[in-house]
C-alpha positions in Angstrom: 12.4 -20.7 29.6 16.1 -20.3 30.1 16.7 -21.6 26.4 14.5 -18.8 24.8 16.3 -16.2 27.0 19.6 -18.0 25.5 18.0 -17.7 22.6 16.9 -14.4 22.5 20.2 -12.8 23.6 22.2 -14.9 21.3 20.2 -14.0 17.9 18.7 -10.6 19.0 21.6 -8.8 17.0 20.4 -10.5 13.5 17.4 -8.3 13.3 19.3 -5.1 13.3 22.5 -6.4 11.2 19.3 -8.2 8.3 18.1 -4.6 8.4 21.2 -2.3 7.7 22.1 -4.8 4.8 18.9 -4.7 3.3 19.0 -1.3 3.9 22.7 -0.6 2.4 21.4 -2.3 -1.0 18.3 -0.1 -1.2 19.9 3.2 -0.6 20.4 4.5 -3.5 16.7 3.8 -4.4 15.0 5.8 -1.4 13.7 9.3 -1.2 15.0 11.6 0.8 13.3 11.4 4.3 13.8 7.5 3.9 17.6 8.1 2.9 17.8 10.4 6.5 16.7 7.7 8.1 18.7 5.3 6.9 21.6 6.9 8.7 20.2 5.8 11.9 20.0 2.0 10.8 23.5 2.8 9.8 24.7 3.4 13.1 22.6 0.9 14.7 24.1 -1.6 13.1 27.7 -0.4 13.5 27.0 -0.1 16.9 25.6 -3.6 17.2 28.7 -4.8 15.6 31.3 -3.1 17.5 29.1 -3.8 20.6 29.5 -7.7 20.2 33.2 -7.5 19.2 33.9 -5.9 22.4 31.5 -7.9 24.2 33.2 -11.2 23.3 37.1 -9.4 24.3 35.1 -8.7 27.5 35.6 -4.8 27.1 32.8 -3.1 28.8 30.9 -1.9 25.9 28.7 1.1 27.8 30.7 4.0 26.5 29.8 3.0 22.6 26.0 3.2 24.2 26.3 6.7 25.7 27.7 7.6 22.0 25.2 5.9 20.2 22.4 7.4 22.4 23.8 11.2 21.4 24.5 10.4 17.9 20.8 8.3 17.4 19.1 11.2 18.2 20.7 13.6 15.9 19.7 11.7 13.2 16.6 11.0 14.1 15.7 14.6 14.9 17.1 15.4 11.6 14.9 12.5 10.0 12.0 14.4 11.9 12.9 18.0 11.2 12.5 16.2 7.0 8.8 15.0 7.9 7.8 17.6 9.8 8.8 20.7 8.3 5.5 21.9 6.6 4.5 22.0 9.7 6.9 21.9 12.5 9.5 25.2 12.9 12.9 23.4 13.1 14.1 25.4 15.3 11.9 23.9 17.5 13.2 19.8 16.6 17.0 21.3 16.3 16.7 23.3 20.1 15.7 20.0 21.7 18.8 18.0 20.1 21.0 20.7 21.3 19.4 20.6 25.0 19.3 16.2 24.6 23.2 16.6 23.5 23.7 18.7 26.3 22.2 17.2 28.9 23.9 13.8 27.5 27.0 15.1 27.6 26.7 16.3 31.6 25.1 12.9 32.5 28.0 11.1 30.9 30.6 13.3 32.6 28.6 14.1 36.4 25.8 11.7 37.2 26.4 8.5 35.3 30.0 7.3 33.8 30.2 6.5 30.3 31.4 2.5 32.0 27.7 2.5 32.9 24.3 1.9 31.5 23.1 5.4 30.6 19.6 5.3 31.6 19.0 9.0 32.3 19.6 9.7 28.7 17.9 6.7 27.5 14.5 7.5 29.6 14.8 11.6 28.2 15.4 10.1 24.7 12.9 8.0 24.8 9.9 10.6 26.2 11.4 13.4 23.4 10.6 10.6 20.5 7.1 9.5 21.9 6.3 13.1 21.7 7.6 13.5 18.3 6.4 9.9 16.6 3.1 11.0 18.4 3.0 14.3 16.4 3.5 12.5 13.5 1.1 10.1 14.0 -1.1 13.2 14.4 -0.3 14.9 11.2 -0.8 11.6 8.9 -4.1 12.0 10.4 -4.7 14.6 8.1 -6.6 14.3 5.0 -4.8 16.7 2.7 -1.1 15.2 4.3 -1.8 11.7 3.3 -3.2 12.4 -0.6 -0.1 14.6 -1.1 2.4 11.5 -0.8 0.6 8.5 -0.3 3.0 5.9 -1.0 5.8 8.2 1.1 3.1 7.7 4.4 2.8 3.8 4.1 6.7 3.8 4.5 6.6 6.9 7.0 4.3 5.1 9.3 6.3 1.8 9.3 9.4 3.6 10.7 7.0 5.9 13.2 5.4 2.9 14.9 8.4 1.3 15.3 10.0 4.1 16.8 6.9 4.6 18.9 6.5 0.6 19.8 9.9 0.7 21.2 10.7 3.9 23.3 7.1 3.6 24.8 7.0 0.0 25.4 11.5 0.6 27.0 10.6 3.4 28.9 9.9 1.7 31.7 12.8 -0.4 31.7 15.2 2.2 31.0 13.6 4.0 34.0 13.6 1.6 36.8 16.7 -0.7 35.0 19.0 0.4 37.9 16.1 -0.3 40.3 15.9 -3.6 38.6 19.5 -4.8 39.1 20.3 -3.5 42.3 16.8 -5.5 43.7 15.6 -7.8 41.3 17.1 -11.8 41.1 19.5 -12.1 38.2 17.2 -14.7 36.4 14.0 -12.2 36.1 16.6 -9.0 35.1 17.4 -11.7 32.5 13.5 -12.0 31.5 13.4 -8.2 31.5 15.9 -7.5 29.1 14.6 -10.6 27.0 11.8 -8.5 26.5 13.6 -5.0 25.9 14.9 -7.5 22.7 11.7 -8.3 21.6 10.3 -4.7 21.5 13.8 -4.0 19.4 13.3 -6.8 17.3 9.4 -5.3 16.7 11.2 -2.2 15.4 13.5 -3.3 13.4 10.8 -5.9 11.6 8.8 -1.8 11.0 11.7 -0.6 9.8 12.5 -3.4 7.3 8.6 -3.0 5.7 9.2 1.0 6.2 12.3 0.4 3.6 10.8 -2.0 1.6 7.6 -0.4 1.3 9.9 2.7 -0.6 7.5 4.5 -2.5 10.0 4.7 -5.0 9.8 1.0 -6.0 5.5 1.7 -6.7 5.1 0.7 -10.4 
């Protein structure tokens, strides 16, 4: 069991970095909400990159993570505000990235340094996009939605589940992660986060079809 943890954490950034290549040489090629959310996988894996550089110079990597947290969110509240705005005031998807930002930037500076793991931002981040992948799983629902763009909602849906997949299946880690290490033996922290990696590597794989599935490239 200890070599697929080793496993796990040594390969779990190839999923992310396979993704924002793939994604670089299809950019061009997508429409606009996909292009939006290319931004994200953008930063993701920037962020992965930079996170293992300073990982291996054993610089404590946590204030990239509070960054990334803010910044992720932005974009995809903006990817969102693209989906959803037949139907969704943006006002509404724009107010809560100003009140997420804001309450970020407090938690950073007041309750949790940006030299530790986030998690208050991480569990509010996570609730705000269960809510709005949840919406959107709503509105594809509708008949008149999906024969508008078909081809656009095969993509769409990829991306939503995996959005979904992950921040509902982390939510609990993120919540009780603090919990966890303060009370938990090292080795079963270790299984925990293992499978944190797997539900990441289940988003990326969505976001990989999501791209691919651009309805762009339909003959």
């Amino acid at each position: 069991m200890d070599e697929v943890i080793a496993f796990i954490n040594k390969y779990a950034s190839v999923p992310v970095l396979i993704t924002a290549v793939y994604n670089a040489f299809v950019f061009k090629r997508l429409v606009n909400e996909l292009k939006i959310f290319s931004f994200f996988i953008f930063l993701s894996g920037l962020t992965e990159l930079v996170s293992k550089v300073l990982w291996f110079q054993k610089i404590n990597n946590f204030p990239l993570l509070h960054f990334y947290v803010a910044a992720g969110f932005l974009i995809i509240c903006w990817f969102y505000s693209s989906v959803l705005q037949e139907f969704v005031s943006k006002k509404i998807i724009w107010g809560g990235a100003a009140l997420f930002t804001v309450l970020t930037v407090v938690n950073s500076i007041f309750y949790q340094s940006i030299y530790s793991f986030n998690s208050n931002a991480l569990v509010v981040q996570s609730i705000l996009i269960i809510i709005l992948s949840l919406s959107t799983f709503i509105l594809f629902l509708n008949d008149i939605v999906r024969d508008k763009r078909p081809s656009l909602i095969k993509s769409l849906n990829w991306i939503n589940s995996g959005l979904f997949i992950y921040y509902l299946s982390s939510l609990l880690i993120f919540y009780f992660s603090n919990f966890f290490t303060e009370n938990f033996p090292v080795l079963l922290n270790q299984y925990t986060w293992a499978l944190h990696m797997l539900f990441s590597t289940t988003m990326y794989a969505c976001f990989f079809i999501g791209l691919w599935k651009n309805p762009q490239k339909a003959p």
